[in-house]
C-alpha positions as CSV (number, residue, x, y, z in Angstrom):
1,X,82.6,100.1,181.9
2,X,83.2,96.4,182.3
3,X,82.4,94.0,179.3
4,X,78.8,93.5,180.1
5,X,77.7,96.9,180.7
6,X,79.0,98.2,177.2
7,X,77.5,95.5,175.8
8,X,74.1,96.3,177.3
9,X,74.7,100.2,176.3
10,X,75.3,98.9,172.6
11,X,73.1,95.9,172.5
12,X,69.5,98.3,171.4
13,X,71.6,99.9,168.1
14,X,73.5,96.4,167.2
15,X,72.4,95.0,163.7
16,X,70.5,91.5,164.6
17,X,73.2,89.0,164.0
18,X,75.2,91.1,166.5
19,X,72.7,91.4,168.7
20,X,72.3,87.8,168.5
21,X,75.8,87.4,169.3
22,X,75.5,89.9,171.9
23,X,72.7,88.3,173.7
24,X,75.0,85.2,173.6
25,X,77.9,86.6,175.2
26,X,75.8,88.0,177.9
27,X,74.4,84.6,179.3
28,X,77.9,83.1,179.0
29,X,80.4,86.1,180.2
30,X,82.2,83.7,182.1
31,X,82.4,81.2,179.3
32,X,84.4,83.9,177.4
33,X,87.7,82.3,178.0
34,X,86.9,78.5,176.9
35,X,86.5,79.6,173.6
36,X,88.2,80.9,170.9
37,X,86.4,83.7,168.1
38,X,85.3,80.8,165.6
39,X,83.8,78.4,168.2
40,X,82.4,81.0,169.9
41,X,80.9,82.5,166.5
42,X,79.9,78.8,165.5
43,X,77.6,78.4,168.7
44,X,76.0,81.7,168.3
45,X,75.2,80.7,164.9
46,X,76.7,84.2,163.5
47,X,80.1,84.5,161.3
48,X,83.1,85.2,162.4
49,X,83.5,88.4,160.5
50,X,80.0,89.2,162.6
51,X,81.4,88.2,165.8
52,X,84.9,90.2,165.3
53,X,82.9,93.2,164.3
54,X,80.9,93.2,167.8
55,X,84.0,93.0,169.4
56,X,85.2,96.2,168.0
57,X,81.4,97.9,168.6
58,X,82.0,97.5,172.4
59,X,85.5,98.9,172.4
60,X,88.1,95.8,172.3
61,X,90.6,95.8,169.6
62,X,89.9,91.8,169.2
63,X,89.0,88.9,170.4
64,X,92.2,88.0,172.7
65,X,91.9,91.7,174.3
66,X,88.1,91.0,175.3
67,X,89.1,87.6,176.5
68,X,91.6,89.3,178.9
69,X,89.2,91.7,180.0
70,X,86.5,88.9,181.2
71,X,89.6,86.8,182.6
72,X,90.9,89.7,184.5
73,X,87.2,90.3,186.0
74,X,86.5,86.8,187.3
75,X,90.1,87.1,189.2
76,X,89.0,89.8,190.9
77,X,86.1,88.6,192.1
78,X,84.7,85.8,194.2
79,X,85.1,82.2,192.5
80,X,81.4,81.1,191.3
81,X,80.3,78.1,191.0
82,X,78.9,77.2,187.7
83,X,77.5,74.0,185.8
84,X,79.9,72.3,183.7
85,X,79.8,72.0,179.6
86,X,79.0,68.6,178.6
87,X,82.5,68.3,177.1
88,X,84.0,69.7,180.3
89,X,86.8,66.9,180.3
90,X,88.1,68.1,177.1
91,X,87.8,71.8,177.5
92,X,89.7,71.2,180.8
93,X,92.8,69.7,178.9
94,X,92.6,72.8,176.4
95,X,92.6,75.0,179.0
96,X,95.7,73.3,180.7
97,X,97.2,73.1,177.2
98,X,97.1,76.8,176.8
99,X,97.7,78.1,179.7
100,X,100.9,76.3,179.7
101,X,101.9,77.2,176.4
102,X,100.8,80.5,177.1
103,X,103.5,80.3,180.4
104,X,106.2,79.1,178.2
105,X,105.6,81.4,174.7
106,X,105.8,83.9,177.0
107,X,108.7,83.3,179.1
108,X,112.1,85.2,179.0
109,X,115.2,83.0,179.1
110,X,117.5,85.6,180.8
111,X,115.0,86.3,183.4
112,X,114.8,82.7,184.0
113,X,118.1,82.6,184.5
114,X,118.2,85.8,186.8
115,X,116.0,84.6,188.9
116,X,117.6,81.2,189.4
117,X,121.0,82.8,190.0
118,X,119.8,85.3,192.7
119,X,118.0,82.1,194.2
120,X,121.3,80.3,193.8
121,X,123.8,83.0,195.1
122,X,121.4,84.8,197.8
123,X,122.6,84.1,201.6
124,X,119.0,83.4,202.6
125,X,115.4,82.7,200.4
126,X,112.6,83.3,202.1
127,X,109.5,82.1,199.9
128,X,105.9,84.3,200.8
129,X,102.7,83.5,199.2
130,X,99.1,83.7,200.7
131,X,96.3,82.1,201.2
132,X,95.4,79.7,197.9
133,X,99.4,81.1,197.1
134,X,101.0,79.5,199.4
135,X,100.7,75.9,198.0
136,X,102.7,76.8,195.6
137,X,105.1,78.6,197.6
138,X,105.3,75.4,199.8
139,X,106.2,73.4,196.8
140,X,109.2,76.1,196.2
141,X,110.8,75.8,199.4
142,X,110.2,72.0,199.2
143,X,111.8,72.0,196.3
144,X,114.9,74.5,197.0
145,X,115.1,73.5,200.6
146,X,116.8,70.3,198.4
147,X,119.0,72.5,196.4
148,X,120.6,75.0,199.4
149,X,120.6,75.9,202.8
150,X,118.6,78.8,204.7
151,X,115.5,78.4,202.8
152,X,112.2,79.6,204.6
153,X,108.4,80.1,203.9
154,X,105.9,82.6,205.1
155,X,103.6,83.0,206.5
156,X,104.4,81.1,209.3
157,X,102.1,80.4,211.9
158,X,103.8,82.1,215.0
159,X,105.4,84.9,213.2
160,X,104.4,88.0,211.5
161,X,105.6,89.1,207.8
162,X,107.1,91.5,209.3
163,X,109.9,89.4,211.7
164,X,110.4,87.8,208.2
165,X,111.2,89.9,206.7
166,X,113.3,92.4,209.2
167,X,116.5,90.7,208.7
168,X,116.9,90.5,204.8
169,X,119.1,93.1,203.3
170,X,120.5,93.0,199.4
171,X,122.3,90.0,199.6
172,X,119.3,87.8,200.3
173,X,116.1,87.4,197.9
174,X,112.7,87.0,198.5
175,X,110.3,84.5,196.3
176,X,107.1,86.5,195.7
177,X,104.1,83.8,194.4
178,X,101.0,86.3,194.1
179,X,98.1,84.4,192.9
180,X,94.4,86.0,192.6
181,X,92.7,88.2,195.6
182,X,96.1,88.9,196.8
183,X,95.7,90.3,200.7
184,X,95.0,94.3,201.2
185,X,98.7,94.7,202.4
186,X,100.0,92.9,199.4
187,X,101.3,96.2,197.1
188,X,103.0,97.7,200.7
189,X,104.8,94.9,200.9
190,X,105.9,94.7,197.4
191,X,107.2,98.9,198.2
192,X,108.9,97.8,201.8
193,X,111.0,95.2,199.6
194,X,111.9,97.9,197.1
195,X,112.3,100.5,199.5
196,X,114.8,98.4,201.8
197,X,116.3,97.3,198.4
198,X,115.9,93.6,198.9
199,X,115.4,91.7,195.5
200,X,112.6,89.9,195.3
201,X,111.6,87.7,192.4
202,X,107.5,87.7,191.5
203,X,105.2,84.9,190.4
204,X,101.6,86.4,189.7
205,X,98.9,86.0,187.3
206,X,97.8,89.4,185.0
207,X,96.4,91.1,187.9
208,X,99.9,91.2,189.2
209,X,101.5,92.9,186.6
210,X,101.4,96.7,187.9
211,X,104.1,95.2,190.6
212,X,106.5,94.0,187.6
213,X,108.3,96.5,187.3
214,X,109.3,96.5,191.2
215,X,110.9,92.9,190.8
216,X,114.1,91.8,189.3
217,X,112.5,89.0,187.9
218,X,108.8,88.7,187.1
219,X,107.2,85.5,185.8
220,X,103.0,85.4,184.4
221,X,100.8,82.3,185.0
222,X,97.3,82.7,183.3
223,X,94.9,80.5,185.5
224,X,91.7,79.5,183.5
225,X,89.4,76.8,183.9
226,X,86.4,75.6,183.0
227,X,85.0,75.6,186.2
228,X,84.6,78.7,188.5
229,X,87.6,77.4,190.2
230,X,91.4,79.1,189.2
231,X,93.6,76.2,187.7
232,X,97.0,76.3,189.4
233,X,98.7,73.7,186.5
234,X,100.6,76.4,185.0
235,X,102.1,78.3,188.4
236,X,103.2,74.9,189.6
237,X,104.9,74.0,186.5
238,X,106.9,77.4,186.2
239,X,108.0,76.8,189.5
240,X,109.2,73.2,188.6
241,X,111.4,74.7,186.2
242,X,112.9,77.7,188.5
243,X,113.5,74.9,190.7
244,X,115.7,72.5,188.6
245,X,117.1,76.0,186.5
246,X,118.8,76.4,190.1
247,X,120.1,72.9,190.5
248,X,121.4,73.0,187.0
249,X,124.0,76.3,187.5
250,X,125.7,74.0,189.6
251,X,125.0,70.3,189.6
252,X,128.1,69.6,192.1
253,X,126.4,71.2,194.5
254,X,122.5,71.1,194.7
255,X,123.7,66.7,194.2
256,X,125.7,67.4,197.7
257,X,123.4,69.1,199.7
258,X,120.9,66.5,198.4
259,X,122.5,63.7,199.2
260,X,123.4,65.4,203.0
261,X,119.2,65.7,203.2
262,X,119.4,62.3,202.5
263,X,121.2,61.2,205.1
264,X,119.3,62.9,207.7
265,X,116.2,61.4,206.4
266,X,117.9,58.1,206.3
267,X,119.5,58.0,210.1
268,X,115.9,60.0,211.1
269,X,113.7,57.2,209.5
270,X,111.7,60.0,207.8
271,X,111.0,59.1,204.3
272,X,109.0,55.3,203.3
273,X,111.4,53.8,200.9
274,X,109.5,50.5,200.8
């Protein structure tokens, strides 16, 4: 059962400051994730002991597990619009806050460094990310397309994932960004990469994580917001970082091929410098 069904099935037994609390959480299930145990407790007007003890009547182990739960539900589903608290601007920058932090508390050093060295050492990168995705995977191959040669992005327009991927053998690696309502085909391609033993680095929020354990490197961006819309703050930032972790392994170079993209943008009149 998902949160709100168990806590209609408890809410008739539930003590009256839990139900209280109950009825709260009910009304607001997609508010879950702007607040924290005590705030939340505070604006029901109940304890937090009373609030902590609901959350264990309706089967979570604490507050951070039911928090998941809702935040997992409302990636899965359509985004809904909903009105804004009155203090929207400053739950916003919380959320950003967090969600970054959360990014960064969480991340392993040596799989940073994996990944950037397969990005760095790879023949050919080929970058895939769908539909609200692929903004991010742009900004990767923007970004690395600076940094080495034989960069690429899919899905592109005339091509299927398919021809992109037909060519890439071990000595390449793939850039996986998987971000919310991933397509159907998404876990088959995830199996064809490991199948065909082609390395593949993955960038997903929690919904992801069942593909982890396919990738070589695996990287987790929580997306809250206070709106009904995902925030993408933290995904773009963790890529920022990939990004200049390759350019740092070797300085020399990613300044040479840099300064070569330069020149073609200087003799093609491509970039405003005024």
């Amino acid at each position: 059962m998902n949160v709100g069904e168990r806590i209609e099935t408890a809410l008739p037994g539930l003590p009256p400051q839990q139900r209280r609390a109950a009825r709260f959480l009910l009304d607001h299930l997609a508010d879950i994730a702007l607040y924290d145990s005590s705030e939340l407790a505070a604006v029901c007007g109940v304890s937090t002991a009373t609030m902590s003890r609901l959350v264990r009547v309706i089967g979570f182990r604490d507050w951070r597990e039911l928090r998941d739960h809702v935040r997992v539900l409302s990636q899965l589903g359509s985004p809904k619009a909903r009105p804004l608290p009155e203090d929207a601007h400053a739950k916003h920058l919380a959320l950003e806050i967090d969600n970054l932090r959360s990014v960064f508390d969480a991340l392993d050093p040596e799989a940073l460094d994996r990944a950037a060295r397969l990005i760095k050492d790879a023949r050919r990168v080929l970058v895939v990310g769908f539909r609200t995705s692929f903004p991010v995977a742009l900004h990767l191959h923007g970004q690395l397309s600076q940094l080495r040669p034989l960069v690429s992005v899919a899905p592109a327009s005339v091509r299927t994932l398919g021809e992109e991927l037909v060519d890439l053998g071990a000595d390449d690696v793939v850039v996986v960004v998987g971000l919310l309502r991933r397509l159907e085909g998404f876990g088959r391609m995830i199996r064809q990469l490991s199948a065909h033993q082609i390395p593949f680095v993955l960038i997903a929020d929690q919904t992801g994580r069942k593909h982890a354990a396919r990738a070589l490197a695996y990287f987790e961006v929580p997306m809250d917001a206070v709106g009904g819309l995902a925030s993408y703050t933290a995904a773009i930032s963790l890529a920022c970082l990939l990004e200049n972790t390759v350019a740092a392994l070797d300085t020399d170079a990613a300044q040479a091929r840099h300064d070569r993209v330069g020149e073609w943008f200087e003799a093609l009149s491509e970039i405003d410098v005024d």
